[in-house]
SEFI-607974 format. One line per field, with one value per residue (C-alpha): z, x, y; residue in one letter; residue number from 1. Coordinates in nm, 3 decimals, m for minus. Layout:
zz (Z_...) $
xx (X_...) $
yy (Y_...) $
code (a_...) $
pos (NUM_...) $
//
This chain:
zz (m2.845_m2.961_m3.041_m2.719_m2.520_m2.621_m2.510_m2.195_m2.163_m2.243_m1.990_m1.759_m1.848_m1.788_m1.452_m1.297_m1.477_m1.281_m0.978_m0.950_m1.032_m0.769_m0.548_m0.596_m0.506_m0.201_m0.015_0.057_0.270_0.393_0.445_0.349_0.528_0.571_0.203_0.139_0.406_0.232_m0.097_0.004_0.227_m0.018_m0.237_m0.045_0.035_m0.387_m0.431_m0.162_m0.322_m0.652_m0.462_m0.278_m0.598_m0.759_m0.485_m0.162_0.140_0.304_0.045_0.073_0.443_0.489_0.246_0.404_0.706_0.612_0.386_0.568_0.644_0.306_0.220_0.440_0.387_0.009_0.140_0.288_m0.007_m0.325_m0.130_0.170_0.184_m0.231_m0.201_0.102_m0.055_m0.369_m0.200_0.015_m0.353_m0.473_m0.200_m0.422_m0.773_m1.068_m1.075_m1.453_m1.318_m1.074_m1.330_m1.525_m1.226_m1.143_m1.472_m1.326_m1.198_m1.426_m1.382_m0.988_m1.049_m1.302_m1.040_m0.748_m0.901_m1.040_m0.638_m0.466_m0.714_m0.935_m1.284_m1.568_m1.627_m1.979_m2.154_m2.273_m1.992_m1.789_m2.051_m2.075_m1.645_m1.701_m1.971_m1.729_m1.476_m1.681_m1.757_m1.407_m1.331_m1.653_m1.532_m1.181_m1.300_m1.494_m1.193_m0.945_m1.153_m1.201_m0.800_m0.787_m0.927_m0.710_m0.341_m0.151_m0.105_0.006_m0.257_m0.469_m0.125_m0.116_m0.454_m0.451_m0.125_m0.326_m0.625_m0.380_m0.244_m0.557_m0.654_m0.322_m0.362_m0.761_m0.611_m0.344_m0.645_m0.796_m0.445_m0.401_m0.759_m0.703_m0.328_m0.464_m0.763_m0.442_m0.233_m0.301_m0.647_m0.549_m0.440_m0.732_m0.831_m0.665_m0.402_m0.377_m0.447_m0.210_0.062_0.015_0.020_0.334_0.488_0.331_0.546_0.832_0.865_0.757_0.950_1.309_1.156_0.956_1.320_1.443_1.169_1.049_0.948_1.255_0.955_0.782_0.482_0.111_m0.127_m0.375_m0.180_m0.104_m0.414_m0.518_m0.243_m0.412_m0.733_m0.584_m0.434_m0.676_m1.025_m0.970_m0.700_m0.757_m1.115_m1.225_m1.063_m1.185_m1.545_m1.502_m1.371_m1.654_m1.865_m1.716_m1.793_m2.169_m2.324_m2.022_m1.796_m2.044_m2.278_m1.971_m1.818_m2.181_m1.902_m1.729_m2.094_m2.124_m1.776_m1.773_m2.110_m1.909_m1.596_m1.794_m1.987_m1.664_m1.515_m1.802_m1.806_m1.489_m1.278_m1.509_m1.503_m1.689_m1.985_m2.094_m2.336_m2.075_m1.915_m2.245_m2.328_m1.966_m2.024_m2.366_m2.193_m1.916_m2.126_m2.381_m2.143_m1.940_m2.309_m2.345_m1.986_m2.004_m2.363_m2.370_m2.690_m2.913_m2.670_m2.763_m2.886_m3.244_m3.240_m3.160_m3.434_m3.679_m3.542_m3.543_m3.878_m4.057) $
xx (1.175_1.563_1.623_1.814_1.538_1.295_1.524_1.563_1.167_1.168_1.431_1.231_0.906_1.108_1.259_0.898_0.759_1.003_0.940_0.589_0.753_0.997_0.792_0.549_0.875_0.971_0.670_0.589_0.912_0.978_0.632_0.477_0.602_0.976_0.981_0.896_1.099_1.433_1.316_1.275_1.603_1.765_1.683_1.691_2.048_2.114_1.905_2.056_2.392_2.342_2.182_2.450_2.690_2.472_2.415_2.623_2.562_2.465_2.186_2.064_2.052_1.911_1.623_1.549_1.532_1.312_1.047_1.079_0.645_0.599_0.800_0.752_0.360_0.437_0.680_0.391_0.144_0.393_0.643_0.536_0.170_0.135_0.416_0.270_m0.075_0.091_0.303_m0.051_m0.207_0.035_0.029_m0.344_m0.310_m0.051_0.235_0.065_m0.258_m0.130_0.063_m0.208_m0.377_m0.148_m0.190_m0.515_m0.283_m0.331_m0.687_m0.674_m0.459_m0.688_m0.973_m0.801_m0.713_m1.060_m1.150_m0.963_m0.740_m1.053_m0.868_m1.173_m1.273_m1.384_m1.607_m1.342_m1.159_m1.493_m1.572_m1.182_m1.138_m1.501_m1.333_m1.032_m1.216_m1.452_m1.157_m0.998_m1.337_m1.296_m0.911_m1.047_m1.301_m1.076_m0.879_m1.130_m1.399_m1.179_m1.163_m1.566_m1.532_m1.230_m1.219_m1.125_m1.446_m1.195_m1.046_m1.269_m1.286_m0.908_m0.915_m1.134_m0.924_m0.620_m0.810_m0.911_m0.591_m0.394_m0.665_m0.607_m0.225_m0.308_m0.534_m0.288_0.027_m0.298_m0.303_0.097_0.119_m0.113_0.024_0.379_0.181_0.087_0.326_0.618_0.675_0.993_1.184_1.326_1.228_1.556_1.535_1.177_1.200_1.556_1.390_1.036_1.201_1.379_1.062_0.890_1.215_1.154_0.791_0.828_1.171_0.978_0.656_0.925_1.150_0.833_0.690_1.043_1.032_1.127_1.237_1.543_1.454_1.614_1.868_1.622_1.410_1.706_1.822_1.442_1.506_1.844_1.647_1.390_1.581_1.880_1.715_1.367_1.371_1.759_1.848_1.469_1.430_1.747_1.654_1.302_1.481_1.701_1.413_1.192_1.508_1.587_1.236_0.999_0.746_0.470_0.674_0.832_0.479_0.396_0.602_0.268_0.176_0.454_0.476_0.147_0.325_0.621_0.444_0.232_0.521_0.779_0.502_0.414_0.815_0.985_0.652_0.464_0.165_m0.130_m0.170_m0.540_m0.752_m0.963_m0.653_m0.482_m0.892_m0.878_m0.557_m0.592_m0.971_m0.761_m0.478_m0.745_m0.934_m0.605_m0.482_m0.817_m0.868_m0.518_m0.492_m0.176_m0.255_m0.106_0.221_0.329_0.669_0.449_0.138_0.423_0.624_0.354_0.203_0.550_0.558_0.179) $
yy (m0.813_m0.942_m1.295_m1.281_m1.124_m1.401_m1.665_m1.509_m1.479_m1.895_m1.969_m1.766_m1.971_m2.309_m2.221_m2.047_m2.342_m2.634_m2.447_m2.661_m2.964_m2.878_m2.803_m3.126_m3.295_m3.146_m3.048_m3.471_m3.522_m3.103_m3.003_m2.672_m2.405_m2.613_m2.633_m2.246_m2.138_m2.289_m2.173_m1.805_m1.822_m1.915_m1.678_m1.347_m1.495_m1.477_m1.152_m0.953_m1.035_m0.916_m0.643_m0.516_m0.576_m0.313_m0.022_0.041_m0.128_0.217_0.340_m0.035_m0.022_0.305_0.197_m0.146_0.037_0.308_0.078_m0.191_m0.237_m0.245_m0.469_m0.691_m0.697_m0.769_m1.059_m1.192_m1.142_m1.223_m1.489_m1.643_m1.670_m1.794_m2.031_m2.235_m2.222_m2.344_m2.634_m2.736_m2.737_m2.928_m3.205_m3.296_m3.143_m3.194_m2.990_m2.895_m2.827_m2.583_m2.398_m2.303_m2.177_m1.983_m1.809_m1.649_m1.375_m1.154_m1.138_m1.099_m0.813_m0.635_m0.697_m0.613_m0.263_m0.237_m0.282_m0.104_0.141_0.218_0.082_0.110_m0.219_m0.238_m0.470_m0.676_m0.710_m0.824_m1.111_m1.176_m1.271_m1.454_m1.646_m1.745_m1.826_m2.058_m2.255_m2.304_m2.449_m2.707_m2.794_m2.814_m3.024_m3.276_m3.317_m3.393_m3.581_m3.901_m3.925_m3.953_m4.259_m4.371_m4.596_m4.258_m4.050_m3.732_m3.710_m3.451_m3.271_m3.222_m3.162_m2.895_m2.717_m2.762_m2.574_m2.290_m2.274_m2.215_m1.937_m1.761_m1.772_m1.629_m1.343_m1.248_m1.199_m0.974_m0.817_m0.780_m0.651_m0.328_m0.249_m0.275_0.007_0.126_0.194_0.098_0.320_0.470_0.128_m0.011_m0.308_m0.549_m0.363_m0.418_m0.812_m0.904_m0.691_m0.857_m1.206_m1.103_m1.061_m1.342_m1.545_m1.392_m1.458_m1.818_m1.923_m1.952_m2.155_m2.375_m2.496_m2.552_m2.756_m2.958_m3.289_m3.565_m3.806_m3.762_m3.598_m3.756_m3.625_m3.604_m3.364_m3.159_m3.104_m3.010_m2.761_m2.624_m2.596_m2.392_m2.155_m2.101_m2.120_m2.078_m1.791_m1.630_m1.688_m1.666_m1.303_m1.165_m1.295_m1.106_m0.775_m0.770_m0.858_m0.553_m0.340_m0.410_m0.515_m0.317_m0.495_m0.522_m0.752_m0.928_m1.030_m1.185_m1.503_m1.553_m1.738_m1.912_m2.092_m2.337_m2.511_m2.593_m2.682_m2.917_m3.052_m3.077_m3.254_m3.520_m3.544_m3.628_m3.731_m3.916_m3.673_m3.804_m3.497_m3.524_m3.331_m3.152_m3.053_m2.879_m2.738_m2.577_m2.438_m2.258_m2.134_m1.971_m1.851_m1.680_m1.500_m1.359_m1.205_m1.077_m0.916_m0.820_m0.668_m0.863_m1.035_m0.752_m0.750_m1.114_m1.156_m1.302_m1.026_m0.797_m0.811_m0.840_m0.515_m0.305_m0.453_m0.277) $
code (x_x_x_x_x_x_x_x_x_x_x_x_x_x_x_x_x_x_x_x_x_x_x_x_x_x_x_x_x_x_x_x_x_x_x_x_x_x_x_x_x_x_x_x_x_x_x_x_x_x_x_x_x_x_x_x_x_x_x_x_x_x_x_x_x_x_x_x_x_x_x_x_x_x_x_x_x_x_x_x_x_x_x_x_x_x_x_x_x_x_x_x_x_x_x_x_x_x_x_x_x_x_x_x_x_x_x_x_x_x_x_x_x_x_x_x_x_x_x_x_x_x_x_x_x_x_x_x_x_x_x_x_x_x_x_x_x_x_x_x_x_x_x_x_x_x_x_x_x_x_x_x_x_x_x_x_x_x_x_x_x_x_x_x_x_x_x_x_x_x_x_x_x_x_x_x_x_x_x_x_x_x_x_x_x_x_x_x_x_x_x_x_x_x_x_x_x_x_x_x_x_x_x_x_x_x_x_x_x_x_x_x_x_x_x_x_x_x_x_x_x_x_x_x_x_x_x_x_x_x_x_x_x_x_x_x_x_x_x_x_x_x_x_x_x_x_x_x_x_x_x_x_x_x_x_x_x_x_x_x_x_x_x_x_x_x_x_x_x_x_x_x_x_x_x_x_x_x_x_x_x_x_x_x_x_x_x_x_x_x_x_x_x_x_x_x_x_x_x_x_x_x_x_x_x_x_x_x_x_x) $
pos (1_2_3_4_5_6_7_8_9_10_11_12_13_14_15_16_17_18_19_20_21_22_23_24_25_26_27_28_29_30_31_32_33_34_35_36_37_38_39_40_41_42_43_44_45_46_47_48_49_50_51_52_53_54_55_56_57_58_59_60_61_62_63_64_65_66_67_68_69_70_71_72_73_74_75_76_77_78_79_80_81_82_83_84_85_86_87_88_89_90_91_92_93_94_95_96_97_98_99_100_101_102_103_104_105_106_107_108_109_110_111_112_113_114_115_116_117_118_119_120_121_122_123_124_125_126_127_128_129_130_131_132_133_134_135_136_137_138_139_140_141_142_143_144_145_146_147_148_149_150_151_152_153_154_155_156_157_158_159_160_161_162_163_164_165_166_167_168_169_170_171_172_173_174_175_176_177_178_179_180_181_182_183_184_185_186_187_188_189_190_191_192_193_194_195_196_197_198_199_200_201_202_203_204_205_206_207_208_209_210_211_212_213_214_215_216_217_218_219_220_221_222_223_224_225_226_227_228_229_230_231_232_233_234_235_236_237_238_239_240_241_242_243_244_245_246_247_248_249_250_251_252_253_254_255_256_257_258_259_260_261_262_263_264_265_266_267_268_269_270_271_272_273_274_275_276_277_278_279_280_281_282_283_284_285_286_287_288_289_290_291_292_293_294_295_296_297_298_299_300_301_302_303_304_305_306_307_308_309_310) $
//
């Protein structure tokens, strides 16, 4: 990977990173599925775009039209559904703590197509996801244990919802992942993600009227709103798909280790989230056992070079 590449793969990290923090922001005054709904409308609006600057209106039309099941199903399982478990996560855990949940991704997806698409699932892999998971349960842990001591008694039940909530939206990217491997194949992939996010709109516009704030919602949560949608949905997709182009996917997944740091960091930053030990122990445990399950460790931008370099 280029000097320029990697840069690209860290500006990627910060902006899928922020989108927790952003979220954490918003979801208080919008709600979940208002929230998600502007943050996916947004960004089918700025993917469809540079879609139609790339292929003609007709071929783009005529493939929508055609596909269009698919892609809505993976709408639903990579956009809409994730997102709203992510923002009802968020109204409970850190924006950090979330991150690095999400980073159990990876080992939904190598599940999931040991379940259903019959991947081998070597040894390594096994103790890898049981690795991962073991540390989700230590940052899920550290988040709810200091409630059991607080006033509120529902706390560490809401806590532990939020945890389950932002597995579930991990294990449905693992499920979107292998029936986009499944079925979608010959869409490329912006076709694949503008006409995805189109769907993920269209499922979530009618639950988001429903469901919009009566109060007058801030500036501040608007403009967490812009953020999510422009530069963490529009701008970070378009950096990924050039990303998948010039360095391939393998390298451009090597993101999925990159985003916890920021979402920790973005957290501790702007919303004063309280960084501890247990947290950073529960995040290298989960990071670990996704290289191992994943065999990604060798397809670091670091491991990488080294090994081109034997």
């Amino acid at each position: 990977m280029s000097p320029a590449n990697l840069l690209q793969l860290i500006a990627l990290a910060a902006l899928w990173g922020a989108s927790f923090l952003f979220i954490r922001v918003g979801v208080a005054e919008f709600g979940v599925a208002p929230l998600m709904a502007l943050r996916v409308g947004i960004g089918a609006v700025f993917l469809v775009a540079m879609l139609l600057a790339r292929r003609p209106l007709a071929a783009t039309a005529a493939t929508l039209r055609t596909r269009w099941l698919p892609l809505l199903a993976v709408g639903i399982l990579n956009s809409a559904a994730p997102f709203c478990l992510f923002a009802y996560a968020e109204l409970t855990l850190s924006a950090g703590a979330t991150s690095v949940i999400n980073a159990t991704t990876p080992l939904w997806g190598a599940l999931v197509a040991y379940l259903w698409l019959r991947d081998r699932l070597t040894t390594a892999r096994t103790i890898g996801m049981a690795i991962g998971f073991a540390g989700v349960l230590v940052l899920v842990w550290n988040q709810v244990a200091p409630a059991q001591a607080g006033p509120d008694a529902a706390l560490p039940v809401r806590g532990l919802l939020a945890a389950a909530a932002a597995l579930v939206a991990s294990a449905l990217y693992g499920v979107a992942g292998n029936f986009a491997k499944r079925y979608l194949m010959d869409v490329d992939a912006m076709t694949n993600a503008a006409g995805s996010m189109l769907g993920a709109t269209l499922t979530l516009a009618p639950i988001a009227l429903l469901t919009w704030p009566a109060a007058p919602v801030s500036a501040h949560a608007w403009g967490a709103v812009l953020a999510l949608g422009i530069g963490c949905t529009g701008i970070a997709y378009f950096i990924y798909f050039h990303l998948v182009a010039v360095a391939g996917p393998a390298r451009a997944m090597t993101v999925t280790f990159v985003i916890p740091l920021f979402g920790i960091l973005w957290g501790a930053l702007f919303l004063g989230e309280r960084v501890s030990l247990a947290m950073l122990a529960g995040c290298a445990i989960v990071l670990a056992g996704t290289a191992l399950a994943t065999g990604a460790l060798g397809r670091l931008p670091f491991f990488g070079r080294h090994k081109l370099a034997r």
